[in-house]
mmCIF file as gemmi writes it, N, C-alpha and C atoms, coordinates in Angstrom:
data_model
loop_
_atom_site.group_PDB
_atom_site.id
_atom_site.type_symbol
_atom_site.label_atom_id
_atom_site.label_alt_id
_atom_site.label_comp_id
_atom_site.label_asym_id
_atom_site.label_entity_id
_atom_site.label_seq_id
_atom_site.pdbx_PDB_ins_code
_atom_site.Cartn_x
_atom_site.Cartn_y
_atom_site.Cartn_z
_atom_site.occupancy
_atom_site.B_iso_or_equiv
_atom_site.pdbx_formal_charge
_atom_site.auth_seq_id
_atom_site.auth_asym_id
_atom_site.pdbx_PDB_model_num
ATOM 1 N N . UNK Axp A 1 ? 99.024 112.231 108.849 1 0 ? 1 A 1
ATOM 2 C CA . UNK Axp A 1 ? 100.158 112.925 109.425 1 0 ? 1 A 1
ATOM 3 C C . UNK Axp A 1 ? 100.16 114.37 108.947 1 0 ? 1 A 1
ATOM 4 N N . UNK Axp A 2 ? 101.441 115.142 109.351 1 0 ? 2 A 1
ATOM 5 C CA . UNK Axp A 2 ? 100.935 116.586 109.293 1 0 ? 2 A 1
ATOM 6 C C . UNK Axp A 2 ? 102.206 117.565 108.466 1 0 ? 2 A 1
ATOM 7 N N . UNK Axp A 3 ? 102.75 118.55 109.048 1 0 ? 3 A 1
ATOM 8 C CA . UNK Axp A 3 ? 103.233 118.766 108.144 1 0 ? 3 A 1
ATOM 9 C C . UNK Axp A 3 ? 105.096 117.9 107.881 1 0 ? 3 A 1
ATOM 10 N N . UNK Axp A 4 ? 105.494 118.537 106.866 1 0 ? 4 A 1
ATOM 11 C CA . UNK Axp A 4 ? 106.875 118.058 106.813 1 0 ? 4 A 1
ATOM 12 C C . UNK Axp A 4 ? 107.994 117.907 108.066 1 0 ? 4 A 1
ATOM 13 N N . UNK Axp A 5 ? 107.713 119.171 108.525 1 0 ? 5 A 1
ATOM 14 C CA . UNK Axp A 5 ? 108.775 119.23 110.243 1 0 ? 5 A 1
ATOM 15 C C . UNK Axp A 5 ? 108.275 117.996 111.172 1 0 ? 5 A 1
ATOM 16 N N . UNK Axp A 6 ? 106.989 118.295 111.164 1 0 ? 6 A 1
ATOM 17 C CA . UNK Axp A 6 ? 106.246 117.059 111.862 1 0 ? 6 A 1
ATOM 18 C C . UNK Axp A 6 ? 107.008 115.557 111.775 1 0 ? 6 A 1
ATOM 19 N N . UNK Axp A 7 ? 106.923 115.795 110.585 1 0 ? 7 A 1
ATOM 20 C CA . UNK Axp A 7 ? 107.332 114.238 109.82 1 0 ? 7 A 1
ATOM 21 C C . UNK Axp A 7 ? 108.592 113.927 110.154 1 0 ? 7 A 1
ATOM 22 N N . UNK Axp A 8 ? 109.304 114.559 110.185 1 0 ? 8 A 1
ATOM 23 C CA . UNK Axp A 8 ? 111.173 114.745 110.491 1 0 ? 8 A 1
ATOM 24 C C . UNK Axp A 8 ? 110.876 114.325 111.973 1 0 ? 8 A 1
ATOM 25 N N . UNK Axp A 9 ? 110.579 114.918 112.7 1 0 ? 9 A 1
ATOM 26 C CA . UNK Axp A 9 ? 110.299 114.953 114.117 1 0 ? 9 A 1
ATOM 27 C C . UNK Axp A 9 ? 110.122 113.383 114.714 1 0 ? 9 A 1
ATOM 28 N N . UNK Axp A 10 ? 108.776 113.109 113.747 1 0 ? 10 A 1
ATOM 29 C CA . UNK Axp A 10 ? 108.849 111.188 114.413 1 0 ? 10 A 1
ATOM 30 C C . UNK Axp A 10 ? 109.708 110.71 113.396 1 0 ? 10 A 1
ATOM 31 N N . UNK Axp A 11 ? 110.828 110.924 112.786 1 0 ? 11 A 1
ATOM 32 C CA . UNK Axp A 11 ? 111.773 109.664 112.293 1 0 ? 11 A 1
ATOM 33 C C . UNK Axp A 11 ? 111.284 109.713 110.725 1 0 ? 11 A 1
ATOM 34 N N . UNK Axp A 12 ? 110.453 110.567 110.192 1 0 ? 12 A 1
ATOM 35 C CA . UNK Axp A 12 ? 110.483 110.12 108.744 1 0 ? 12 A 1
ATOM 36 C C . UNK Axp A 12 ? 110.94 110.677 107.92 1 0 ? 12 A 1
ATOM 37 N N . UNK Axp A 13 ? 112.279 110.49 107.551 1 0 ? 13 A 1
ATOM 38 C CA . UNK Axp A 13 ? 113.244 111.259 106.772 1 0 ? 13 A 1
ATOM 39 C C . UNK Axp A 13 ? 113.617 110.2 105.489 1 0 ? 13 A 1
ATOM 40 N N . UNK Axp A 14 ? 113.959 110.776 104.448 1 0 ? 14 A 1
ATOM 41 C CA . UNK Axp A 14 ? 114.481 110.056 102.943 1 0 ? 14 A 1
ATOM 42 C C . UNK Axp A 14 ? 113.659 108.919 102.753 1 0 ? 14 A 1
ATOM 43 N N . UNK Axp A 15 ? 114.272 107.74 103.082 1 0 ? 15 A 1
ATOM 44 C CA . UNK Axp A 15 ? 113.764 106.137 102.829 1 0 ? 15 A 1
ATOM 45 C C . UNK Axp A 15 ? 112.502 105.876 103.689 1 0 ? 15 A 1
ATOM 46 N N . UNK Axp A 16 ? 112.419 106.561 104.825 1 0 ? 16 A 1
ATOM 47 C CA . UNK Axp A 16 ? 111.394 106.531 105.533 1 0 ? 16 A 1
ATOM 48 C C . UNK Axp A 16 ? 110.047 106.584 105.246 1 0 ? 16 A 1
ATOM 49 N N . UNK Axp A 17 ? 110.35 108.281 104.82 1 0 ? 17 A 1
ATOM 50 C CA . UNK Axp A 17 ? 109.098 108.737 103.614 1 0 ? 17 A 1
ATOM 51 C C . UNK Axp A 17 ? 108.72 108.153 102.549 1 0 ? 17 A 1
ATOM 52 N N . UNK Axp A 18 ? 109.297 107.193 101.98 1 0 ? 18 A 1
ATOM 53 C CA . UNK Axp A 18 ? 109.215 106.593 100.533 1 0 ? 18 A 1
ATOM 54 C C . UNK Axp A 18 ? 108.147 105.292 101.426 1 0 ? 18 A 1
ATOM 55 N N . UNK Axp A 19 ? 108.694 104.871 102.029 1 0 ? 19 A 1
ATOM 56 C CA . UNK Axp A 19 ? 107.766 103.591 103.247 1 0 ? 19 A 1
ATOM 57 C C . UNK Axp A 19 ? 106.391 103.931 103.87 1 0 ? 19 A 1
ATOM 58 N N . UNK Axp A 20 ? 106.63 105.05 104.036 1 0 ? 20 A 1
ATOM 59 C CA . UNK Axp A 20 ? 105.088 105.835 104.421 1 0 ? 20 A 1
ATOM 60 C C . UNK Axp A 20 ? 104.212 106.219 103.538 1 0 ? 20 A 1
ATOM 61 N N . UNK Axp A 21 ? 104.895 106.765 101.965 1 0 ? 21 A 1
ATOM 62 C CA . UNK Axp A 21 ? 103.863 106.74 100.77 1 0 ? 21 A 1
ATOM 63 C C . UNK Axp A 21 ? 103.457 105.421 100.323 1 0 ? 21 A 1
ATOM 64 N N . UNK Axp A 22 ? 104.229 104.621 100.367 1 0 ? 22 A 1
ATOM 65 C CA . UNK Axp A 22 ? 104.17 103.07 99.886 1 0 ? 22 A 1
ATOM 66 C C . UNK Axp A 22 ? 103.175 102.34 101.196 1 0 ? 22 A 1
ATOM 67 N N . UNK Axp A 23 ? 103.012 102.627 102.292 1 0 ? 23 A 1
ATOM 68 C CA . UNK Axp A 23 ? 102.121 102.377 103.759 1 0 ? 23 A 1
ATOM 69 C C . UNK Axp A 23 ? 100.51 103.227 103.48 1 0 ? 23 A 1
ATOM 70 N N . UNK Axp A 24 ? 100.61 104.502 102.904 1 0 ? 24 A 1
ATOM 71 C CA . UNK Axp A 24 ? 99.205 104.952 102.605 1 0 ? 24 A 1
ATOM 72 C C . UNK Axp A 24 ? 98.944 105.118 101.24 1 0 ? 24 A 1
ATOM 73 N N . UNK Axp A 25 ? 99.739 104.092 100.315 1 0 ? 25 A 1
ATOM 74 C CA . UNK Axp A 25 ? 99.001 103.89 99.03 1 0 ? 25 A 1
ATOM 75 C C . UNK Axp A 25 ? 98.45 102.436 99.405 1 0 ? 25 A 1
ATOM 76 N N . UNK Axp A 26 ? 99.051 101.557 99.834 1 0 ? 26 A 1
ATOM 77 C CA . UNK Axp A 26 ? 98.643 100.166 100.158 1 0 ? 26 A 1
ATOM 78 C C . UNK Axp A 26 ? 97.142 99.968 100.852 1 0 ? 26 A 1
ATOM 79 N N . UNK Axp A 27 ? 97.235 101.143 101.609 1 0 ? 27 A 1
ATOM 80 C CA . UNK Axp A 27 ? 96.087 101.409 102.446 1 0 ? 27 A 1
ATOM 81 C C . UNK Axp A 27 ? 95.257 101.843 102.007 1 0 ? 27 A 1
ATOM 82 N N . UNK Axp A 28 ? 95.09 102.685 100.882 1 0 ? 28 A 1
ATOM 83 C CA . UNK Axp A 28 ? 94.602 103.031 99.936 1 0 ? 28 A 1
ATOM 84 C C . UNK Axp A 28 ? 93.865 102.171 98.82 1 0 ? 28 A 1
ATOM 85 N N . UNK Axp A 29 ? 94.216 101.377 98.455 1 0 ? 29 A 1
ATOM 86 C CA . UNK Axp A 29 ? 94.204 100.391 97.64 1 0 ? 29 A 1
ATOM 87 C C . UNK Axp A 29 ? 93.502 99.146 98.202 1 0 ? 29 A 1
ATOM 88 N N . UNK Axp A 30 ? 93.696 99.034 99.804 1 0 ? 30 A 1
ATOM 89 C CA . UNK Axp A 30 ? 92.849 98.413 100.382 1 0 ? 30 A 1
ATOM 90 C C . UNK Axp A 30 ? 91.449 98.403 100.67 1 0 ? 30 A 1
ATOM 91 N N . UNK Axp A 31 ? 91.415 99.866 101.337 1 0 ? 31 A 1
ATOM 92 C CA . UNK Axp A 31 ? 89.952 100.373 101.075 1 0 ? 31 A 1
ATOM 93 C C . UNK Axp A 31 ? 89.37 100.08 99.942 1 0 ? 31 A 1
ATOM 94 N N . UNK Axp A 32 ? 89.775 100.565 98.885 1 0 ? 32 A 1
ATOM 95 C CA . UNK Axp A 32 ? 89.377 100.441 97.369 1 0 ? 32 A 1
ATOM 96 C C . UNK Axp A 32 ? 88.393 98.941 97.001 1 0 ? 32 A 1
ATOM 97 N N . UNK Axp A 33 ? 89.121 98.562 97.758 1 0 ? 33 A 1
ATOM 98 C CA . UNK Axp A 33 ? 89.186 96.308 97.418 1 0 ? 33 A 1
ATOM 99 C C . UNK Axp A 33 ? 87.862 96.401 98.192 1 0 ? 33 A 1
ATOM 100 N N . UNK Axp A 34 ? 87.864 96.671 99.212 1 0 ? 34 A 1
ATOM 101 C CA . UNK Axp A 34 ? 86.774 96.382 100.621 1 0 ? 34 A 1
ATOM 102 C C . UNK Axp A 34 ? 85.221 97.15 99.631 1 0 ? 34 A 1
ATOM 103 N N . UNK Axp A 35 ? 85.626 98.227 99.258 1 0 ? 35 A 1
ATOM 104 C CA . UNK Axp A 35 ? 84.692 98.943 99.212 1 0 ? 35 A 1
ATOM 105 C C . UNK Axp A 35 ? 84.142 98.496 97.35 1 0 ? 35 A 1
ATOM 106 N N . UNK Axp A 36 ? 84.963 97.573 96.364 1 0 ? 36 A 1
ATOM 107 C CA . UNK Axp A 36 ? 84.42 97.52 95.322 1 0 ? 36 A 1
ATOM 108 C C . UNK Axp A 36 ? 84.435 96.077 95.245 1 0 ? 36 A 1
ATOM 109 N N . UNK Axp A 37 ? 84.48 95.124 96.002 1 0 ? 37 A 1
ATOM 110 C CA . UNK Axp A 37 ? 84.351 94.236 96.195 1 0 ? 37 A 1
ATOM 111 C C . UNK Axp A 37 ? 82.774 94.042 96.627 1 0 ? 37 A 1
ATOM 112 N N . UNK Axp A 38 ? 82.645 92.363 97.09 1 0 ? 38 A 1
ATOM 113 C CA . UNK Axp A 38 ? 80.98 91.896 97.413 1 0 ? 38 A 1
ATOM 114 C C . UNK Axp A 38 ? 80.985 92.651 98.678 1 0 ? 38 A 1
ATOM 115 N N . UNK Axp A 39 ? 79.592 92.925 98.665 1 0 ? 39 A 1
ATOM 116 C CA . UNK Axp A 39 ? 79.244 93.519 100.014 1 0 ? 39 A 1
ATOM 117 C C . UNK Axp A 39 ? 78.73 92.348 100.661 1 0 ? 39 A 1
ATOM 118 N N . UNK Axp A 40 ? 79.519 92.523 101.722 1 0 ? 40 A 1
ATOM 119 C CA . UNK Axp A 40 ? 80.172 91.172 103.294 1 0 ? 40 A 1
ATOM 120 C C . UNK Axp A 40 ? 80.438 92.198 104.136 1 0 ? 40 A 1
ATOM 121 N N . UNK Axp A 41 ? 79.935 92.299 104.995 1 0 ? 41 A 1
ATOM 122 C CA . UNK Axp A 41 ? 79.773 92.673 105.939 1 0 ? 41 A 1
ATOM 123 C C . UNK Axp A 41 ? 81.315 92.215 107.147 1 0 ? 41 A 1
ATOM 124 N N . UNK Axp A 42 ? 81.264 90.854 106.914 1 0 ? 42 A 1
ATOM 125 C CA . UNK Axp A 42 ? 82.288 90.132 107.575 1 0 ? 42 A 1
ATOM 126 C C . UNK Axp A 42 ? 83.533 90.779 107.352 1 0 ? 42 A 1
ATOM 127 N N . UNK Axp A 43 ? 84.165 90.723 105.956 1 0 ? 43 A 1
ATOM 128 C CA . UNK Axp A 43 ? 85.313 91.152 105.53 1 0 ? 43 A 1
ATOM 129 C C . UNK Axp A 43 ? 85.818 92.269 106.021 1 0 ? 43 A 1
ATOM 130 N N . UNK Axp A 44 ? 84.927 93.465 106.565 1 0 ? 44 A 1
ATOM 131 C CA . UNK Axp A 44 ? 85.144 94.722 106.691 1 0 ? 44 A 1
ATOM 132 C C . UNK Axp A 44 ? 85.575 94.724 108.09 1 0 ? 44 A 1
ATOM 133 N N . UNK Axp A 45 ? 84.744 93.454 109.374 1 0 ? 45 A 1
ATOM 134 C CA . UNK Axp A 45 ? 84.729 93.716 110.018 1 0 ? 45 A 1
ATOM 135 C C . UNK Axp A 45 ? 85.741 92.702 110.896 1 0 ? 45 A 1
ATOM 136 N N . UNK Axp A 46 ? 86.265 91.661 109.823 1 0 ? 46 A 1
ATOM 137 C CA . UNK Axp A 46 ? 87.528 91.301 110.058 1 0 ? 46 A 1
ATOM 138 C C . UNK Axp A 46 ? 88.903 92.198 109.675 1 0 ? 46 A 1
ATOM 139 N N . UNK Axp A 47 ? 88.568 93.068 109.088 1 0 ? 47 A 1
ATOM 140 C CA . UNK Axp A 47 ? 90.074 93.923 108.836 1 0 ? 47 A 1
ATOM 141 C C . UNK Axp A 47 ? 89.853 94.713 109.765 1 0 ? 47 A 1
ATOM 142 N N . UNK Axp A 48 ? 89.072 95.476 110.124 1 0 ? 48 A 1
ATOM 143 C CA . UNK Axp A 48 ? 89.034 96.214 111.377 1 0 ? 48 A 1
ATOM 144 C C . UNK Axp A 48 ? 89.445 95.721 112.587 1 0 ? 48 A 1
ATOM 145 N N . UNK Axp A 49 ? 89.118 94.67 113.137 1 0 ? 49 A 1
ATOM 146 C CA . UNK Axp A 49 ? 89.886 94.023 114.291 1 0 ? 49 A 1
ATOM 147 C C . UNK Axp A 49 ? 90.812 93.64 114.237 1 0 ? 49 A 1
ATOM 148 N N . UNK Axp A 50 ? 91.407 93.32 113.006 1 0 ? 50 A 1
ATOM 149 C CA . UNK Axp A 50 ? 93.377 92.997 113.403 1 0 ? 50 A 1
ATOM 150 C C . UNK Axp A 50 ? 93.799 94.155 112.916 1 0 ? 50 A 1
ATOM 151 N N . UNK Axp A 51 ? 93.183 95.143 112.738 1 0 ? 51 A 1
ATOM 152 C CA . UNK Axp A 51 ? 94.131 96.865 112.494 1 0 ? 51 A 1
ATOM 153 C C . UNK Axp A 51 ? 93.489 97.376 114.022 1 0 ? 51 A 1
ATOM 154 N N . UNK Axp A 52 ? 92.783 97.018 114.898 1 0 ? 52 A 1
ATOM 155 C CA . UNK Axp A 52 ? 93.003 98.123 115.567 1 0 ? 52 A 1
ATOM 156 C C . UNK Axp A 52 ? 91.775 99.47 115.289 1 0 ? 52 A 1
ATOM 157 N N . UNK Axp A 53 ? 92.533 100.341 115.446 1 0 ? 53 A 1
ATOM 158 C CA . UNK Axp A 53 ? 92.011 101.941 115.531 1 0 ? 53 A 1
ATOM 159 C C . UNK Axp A 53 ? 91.294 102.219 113.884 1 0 ? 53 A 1
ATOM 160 N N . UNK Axp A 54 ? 91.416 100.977 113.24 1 0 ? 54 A 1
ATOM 161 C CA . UNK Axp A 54 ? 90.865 100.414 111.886 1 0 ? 54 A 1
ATOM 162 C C . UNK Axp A 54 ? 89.584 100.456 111.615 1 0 ? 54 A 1
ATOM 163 N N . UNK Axp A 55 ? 88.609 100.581 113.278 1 0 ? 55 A 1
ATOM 164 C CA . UNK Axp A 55 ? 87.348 100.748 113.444 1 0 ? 55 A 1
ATOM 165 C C . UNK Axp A 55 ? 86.788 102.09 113.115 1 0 ? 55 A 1
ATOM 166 N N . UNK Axp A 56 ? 87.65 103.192 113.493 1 0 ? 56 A 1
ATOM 167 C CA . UNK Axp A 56 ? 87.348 104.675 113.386 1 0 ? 56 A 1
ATOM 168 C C . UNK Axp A 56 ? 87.051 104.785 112.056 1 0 ? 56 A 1
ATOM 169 N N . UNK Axp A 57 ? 87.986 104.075 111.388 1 0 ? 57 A 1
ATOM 170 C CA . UNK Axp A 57 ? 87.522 104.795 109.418 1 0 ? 57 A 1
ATOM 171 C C . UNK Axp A 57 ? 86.716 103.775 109.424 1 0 ? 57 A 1
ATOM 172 N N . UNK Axp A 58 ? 86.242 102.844 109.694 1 0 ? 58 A 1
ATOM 173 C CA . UNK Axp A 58 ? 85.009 101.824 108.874 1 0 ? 58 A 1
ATOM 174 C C . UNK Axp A 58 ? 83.852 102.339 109.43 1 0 ? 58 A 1
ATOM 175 N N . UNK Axp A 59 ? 83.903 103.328 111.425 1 0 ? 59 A 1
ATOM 176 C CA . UNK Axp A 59 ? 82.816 103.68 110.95 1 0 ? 59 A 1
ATOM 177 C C . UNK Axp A 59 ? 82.791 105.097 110.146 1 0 ? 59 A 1
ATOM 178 N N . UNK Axp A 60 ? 83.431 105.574 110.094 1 0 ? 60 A 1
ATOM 179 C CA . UNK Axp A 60 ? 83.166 106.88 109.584 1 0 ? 60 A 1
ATOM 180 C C . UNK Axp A 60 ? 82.936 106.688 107.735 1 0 ? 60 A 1
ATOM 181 N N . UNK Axp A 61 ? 83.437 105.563 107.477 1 0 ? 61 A 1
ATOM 182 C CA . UNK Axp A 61 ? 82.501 105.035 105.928 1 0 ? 61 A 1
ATOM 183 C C . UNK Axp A 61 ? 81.228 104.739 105.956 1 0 ? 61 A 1
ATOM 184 N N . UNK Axp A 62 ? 81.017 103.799 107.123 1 0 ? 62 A 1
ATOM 185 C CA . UNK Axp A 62 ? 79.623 103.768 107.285 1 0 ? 62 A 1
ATOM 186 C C . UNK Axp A 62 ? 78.194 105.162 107.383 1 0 ? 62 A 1
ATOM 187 N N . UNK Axp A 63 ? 78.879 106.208 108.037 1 0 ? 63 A 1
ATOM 188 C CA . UNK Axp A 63 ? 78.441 107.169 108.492 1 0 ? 63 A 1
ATOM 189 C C . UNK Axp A 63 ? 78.076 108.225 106.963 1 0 ? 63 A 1
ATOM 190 N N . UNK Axp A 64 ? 79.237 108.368 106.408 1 0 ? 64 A 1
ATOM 191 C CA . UNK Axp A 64 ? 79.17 109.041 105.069 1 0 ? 64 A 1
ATOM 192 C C . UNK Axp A 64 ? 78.562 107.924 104.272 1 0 ? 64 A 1
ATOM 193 N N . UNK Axp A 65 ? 78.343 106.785 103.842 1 0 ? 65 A 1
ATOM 194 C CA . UNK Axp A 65 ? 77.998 106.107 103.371 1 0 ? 65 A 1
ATOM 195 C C . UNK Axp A 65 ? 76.317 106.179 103.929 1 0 ? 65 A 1
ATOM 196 N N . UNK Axp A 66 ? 75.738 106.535 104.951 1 0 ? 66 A 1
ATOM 197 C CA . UNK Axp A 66 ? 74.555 106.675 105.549 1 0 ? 66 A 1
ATOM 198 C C . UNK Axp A 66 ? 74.016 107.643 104.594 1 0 ? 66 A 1
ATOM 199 N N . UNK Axp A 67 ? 74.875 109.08 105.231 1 0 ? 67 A 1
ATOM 200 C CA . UNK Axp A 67 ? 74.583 110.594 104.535 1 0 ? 67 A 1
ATOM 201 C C . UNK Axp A 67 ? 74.359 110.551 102.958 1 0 ? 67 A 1
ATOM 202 N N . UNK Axp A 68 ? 75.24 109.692 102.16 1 0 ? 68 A 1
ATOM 203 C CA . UNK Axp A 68 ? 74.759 109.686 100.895 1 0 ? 68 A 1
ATOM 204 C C . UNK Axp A 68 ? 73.636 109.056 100.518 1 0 ? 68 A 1
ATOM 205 N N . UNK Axp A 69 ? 73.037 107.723 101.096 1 0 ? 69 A 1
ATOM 206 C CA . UNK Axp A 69 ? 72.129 107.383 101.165 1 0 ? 69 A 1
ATOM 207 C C . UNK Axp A 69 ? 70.942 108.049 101.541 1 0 ? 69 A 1
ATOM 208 N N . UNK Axp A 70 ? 70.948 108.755 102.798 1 0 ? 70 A 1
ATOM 209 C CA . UNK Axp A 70 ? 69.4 109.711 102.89 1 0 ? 70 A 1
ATOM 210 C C . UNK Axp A 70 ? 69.745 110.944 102.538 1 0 ? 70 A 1
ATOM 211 N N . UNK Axp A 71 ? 70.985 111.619 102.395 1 0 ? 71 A 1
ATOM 212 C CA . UNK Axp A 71 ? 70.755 112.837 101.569 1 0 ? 71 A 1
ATOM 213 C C . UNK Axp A 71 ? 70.54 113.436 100.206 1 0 ? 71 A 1
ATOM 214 N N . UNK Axp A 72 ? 71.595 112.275 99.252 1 0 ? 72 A 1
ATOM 215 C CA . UNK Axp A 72 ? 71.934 112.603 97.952 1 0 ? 72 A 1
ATOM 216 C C . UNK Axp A 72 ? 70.84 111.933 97.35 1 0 ? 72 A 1
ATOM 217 N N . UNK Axp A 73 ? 70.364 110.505 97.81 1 0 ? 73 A 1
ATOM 218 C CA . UNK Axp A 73 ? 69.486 109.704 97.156 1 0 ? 73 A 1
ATOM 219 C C . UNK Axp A 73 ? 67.723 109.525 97.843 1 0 ? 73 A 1
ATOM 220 N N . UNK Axp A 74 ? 67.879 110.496 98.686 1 0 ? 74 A 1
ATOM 221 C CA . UNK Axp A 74 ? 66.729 110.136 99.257 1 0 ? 74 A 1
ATOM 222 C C . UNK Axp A 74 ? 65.858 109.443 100.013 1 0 ? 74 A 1
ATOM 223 N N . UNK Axp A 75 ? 66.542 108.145 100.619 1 0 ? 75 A 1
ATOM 224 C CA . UNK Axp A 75 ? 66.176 106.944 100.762 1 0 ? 75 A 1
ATOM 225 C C . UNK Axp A 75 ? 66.333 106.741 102.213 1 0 ? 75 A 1
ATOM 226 N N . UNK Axp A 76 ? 65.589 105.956 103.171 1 0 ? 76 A 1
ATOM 227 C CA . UNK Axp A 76 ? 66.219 105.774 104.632 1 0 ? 76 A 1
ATOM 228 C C . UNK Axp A 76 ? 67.142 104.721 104.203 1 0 ? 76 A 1
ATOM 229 N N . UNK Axp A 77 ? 67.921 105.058 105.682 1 0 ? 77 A 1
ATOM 230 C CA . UNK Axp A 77 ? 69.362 104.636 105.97 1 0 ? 77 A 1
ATOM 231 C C . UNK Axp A 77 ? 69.18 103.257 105.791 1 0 ? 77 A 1
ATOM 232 N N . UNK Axp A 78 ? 68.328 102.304 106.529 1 0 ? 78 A 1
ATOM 233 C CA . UNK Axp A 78 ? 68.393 101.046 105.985 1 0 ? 78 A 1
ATOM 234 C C . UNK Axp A 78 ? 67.924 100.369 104.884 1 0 ? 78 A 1
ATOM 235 N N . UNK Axp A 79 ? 67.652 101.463 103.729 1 0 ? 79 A 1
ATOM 236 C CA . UNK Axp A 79 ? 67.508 101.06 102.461 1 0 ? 79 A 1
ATOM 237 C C . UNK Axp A 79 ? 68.448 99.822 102.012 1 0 ? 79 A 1
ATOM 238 N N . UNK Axp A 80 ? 67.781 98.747 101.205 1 0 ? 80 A 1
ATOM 239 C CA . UNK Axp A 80 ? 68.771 97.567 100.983 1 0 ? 80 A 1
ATOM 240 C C . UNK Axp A 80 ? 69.32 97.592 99.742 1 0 ? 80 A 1
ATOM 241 N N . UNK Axp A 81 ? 70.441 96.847 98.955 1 0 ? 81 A 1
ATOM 242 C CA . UNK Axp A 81 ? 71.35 97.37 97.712 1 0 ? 81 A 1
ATOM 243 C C . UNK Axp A 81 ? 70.335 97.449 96.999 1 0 ? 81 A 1
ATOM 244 N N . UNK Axp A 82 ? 69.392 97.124 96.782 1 0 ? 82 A 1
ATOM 245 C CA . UNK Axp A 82 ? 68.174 96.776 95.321 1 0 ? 82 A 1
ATOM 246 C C . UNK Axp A 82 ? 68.125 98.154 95.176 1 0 ? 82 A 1
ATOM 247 N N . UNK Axp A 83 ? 67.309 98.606 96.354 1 0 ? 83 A 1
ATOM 248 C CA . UNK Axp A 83 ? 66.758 99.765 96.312 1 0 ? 83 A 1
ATOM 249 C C . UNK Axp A 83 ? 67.747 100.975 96.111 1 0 ? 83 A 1
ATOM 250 N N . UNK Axp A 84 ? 68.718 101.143 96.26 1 0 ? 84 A 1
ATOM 251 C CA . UNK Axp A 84 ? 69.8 101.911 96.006 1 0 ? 84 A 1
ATOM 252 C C . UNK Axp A 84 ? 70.448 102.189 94.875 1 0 ? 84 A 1
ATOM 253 N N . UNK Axp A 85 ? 70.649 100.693 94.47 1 0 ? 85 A 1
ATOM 254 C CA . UNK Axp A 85 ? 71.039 100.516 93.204 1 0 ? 85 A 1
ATOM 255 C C . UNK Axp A 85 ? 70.09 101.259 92.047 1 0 ? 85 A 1
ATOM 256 N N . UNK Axp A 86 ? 68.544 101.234 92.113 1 0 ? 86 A 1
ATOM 257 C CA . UNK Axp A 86 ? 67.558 101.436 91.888 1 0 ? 86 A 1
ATOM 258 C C . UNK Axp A 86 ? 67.606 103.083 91.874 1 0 ? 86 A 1
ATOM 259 N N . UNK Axp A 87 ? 68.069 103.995 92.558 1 0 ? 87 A 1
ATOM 260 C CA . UNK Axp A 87 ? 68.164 105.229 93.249 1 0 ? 87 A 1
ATOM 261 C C . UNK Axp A 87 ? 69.196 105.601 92.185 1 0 ? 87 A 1
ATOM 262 N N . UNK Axp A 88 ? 70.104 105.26 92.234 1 0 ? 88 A 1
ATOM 263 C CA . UNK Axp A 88 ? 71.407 105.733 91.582 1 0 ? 88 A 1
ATOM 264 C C . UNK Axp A 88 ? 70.924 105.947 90.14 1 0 ? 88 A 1
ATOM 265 N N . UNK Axp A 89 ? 71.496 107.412 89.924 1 0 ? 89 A 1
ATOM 266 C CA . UNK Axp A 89 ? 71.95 108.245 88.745 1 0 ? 89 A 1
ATOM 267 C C . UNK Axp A 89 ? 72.935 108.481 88.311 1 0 ? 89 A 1
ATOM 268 N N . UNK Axp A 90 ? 73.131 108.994 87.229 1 0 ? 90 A 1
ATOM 269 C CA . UNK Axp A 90 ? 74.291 109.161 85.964 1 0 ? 90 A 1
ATOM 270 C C . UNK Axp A 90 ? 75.275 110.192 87.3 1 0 ? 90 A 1
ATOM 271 N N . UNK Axp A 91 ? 74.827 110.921 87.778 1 0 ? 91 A 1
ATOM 272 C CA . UNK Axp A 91 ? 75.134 112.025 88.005 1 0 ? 91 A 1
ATOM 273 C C . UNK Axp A 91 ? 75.042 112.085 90.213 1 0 ? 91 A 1
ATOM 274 N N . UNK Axp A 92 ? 74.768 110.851 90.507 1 0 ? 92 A 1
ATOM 275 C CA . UNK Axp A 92 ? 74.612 110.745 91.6 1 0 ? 92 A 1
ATOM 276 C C . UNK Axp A 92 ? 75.903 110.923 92.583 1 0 ? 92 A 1
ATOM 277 N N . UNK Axp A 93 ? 77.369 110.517 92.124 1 0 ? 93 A 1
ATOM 278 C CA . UNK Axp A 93 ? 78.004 111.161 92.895 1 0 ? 93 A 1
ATOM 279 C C . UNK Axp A 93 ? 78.808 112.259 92.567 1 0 ? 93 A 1
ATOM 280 N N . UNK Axp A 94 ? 78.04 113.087 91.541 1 0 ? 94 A 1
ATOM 281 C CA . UNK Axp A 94 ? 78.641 114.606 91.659 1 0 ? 94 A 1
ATOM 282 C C . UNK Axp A 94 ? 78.652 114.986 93.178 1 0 ? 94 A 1
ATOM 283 N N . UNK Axp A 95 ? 78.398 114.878 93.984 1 0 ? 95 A 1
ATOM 284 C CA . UNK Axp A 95 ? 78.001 115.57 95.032 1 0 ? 95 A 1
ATOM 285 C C . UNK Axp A 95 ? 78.865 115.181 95.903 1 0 ? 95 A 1
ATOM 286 N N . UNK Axp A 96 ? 79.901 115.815 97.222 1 0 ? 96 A 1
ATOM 287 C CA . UNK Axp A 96 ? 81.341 115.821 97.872 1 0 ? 96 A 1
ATOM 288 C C . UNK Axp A 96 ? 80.701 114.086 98.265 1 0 ? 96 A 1
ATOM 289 N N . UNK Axp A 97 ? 81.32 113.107 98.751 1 0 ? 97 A 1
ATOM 290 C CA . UNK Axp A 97 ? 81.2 112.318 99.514 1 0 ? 97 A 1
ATOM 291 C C . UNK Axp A 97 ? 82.316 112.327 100.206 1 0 ? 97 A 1
């Protein structure tokens, strides 16, 4: 969402706003789970279909998740965890992801 007026504009005023930080920390925290959790493929791609528009950020993880893979580490994109794991340095995600 965008700025404060914005926010007023669709309805999010006082208690509202407190529901919407508490809506993108949850969401927050979700990702977190998905992403430090077992890699399942399934899981990711069952939360995406009962959210919806849920697809846009899983792929766009996938996508940056690509870029770090053949840019930062060197490796083609379908490199498998061994090999990655294998790749990874002290210092490997200094770099923006």
């Amino acid at each position: 969402m965008g700025n404060p007026l914005e926010l007023e504009l669709k309805g999010f005023t006082e208690s509202r706003l407190d529901l919407l930080d508490d809506l993108k920390m949850s969401s927050v925290k979700m990702l977190l789970s998905i992403l430090e959790g077992p890699i399942d493929e399934n899981i990711s791609t069952r939360v995406s279909a009962s959210l919806g528009d849920f697809e846009i950020v899983t792929q766009r993880m996938k996508n940056v998740y690509e870029m770090f893979v053949t840019d930062v580490l060197g490796l083609p994109k379908e490199a498998d965890a061994k090999k990655i794991q294998k790749a990874l340095k002290k210092d490997s995600f200094d770099s923006c992801i």
